[in-house]
C-alpha positions as a Markdown table, in Angstrom:
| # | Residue | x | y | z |
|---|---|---|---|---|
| 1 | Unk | -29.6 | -74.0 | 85.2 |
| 2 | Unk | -28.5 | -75.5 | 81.8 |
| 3 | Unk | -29.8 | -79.0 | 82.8 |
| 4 | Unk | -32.5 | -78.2 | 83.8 |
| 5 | Unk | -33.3 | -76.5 | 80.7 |
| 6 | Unk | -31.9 | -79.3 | 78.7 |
| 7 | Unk | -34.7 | -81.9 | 81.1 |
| 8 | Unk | -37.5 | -79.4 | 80.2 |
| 9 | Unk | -36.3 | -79.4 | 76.9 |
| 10 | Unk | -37.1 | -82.9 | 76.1 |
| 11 | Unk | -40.5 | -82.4 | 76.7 |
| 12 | Unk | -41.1 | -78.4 | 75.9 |
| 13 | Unk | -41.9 | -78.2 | 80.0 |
| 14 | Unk | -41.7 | -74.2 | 79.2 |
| 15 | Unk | -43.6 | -74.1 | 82.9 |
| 16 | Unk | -41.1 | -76.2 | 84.8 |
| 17 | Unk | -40.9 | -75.1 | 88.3 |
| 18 | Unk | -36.8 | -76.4 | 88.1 |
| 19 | Unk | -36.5 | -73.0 | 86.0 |
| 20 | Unk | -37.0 | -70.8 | 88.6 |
| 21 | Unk | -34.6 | -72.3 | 90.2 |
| 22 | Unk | -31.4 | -70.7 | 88.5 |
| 23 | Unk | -33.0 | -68.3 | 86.9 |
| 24 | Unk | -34.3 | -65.2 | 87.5 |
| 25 | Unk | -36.0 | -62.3 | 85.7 |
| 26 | Unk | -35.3 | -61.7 | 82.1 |
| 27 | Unk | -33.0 | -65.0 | 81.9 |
| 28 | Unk | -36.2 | -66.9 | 83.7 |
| 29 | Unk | -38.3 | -65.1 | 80.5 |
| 30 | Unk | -36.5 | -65.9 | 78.1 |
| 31 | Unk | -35.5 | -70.0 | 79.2 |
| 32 | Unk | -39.7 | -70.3 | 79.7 |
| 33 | Unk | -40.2 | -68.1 | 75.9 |
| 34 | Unk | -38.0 | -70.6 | 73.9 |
| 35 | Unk | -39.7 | -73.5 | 75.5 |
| 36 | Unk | -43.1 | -72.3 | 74.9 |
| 37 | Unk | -42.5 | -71.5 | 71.6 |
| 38 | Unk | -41.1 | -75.3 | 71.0 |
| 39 | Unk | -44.2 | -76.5 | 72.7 |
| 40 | Unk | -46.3 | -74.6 | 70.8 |
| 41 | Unk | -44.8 | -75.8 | 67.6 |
| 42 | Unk | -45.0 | -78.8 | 68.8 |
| 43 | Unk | -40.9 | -79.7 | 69.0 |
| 44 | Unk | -38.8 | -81.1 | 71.7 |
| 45 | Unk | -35.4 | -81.3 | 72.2 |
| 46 | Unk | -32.8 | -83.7 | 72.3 |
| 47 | Unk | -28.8 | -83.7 | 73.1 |
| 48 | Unk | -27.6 | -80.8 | 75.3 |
| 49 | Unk | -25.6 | -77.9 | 74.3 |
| 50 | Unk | -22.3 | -77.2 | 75.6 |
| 51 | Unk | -21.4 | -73.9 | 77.8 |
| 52 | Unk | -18.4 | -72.0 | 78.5 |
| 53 | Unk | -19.3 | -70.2 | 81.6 |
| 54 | Unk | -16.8 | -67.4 | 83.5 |
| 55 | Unk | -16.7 | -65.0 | 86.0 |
| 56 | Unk | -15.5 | -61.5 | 85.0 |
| 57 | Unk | -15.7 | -60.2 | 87.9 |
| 58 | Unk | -17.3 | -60.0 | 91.6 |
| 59 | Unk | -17.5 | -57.0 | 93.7 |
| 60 | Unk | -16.6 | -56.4 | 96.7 |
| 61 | Unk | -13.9 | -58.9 | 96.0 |
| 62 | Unk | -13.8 | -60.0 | 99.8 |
| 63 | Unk | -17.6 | -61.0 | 100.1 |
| 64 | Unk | -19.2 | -60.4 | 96.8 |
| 65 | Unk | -22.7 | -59.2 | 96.5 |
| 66 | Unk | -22.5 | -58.6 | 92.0 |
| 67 | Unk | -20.6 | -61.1 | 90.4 |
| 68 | Unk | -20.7 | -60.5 | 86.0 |
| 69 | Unk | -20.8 | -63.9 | 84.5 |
| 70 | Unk | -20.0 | -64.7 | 80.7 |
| 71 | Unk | -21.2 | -67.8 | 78.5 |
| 72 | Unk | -20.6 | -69.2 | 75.4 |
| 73 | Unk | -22.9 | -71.5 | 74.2 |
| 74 | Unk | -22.9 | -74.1 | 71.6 |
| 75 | Unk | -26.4 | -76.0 | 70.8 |
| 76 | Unk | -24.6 | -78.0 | 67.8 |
| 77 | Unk | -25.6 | -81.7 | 69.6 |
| 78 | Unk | -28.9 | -80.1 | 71.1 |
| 79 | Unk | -31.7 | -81.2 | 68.0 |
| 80 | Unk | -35.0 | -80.5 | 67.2 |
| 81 | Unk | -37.7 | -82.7 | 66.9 |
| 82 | Unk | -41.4 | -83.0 | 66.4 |
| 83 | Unk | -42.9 | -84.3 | 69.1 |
| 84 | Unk | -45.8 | -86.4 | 67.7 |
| 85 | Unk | -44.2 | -88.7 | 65.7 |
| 86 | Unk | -40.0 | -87.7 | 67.0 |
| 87 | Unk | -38.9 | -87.0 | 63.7 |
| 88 | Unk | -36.3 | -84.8 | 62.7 |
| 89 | Unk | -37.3 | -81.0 | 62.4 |
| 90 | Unk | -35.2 | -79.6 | 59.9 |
| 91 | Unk | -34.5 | -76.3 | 61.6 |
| 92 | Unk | -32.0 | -73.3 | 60.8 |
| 93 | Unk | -29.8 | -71.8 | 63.1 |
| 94 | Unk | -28.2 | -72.8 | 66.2 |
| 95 | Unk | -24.9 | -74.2 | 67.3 |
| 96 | Unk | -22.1 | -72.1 | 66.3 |
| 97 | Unk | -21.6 | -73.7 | 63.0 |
| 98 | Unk | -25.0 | -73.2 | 61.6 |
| 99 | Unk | -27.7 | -75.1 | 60.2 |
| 100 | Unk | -27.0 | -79.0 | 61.7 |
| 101 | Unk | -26.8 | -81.7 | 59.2 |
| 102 | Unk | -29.7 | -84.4 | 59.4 |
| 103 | Unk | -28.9 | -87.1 | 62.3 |
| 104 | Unk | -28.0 | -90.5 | 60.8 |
């Protein structure tokens, strides 16, 4: 699901059919809201975050029909930029250090 969100990402593809996919309901919602709001301001995205996925748990633990899953994410290398001219998009937020410092 992440890479495909990163691939859609680079080009603010918030109606990728890749999405739906991995991703259902309010998950779905929410990967397609982000990317239409980055299209609509006209950014893209490069980089990737990272993710620390887990299971919590699955029930019935002999053939398991819920399974609870946890992530962590950190969007520290994923970047913002405007997609006309691929500048930099000075952007708060994101990454679990904060604002990023301006690429090189």
């Amino acid at each position: 699901m992440w890479q495909d969100f990163a691939e859609a990402g680079s080009t603010s593809d918030w109606q990728s059919s890749k999405l739906a996919q991995h991703a259902t309901g309010l998950a779905l919602t929410n990967l397609s809201r982000g990317l239409y709001a980055d299209h609509y301001n006209g950014l893209v995205t490069k980089g990737e975050a990272t993710h620390d996925a887990r299971v919590m748990s699955a029930e019935p633990a002999n053939k398991p029909t819920r399974v609870i899953v946890t992530d962590c994410s950190d969007s520290t290398n994923a970047l913002k930029y405007r997609a006309d001219n691929e500048s930099y998009a000075d952007w708060s937020g994101g990454g679990e250090a904060g604002t990023p410092s301006r690429p090189g």
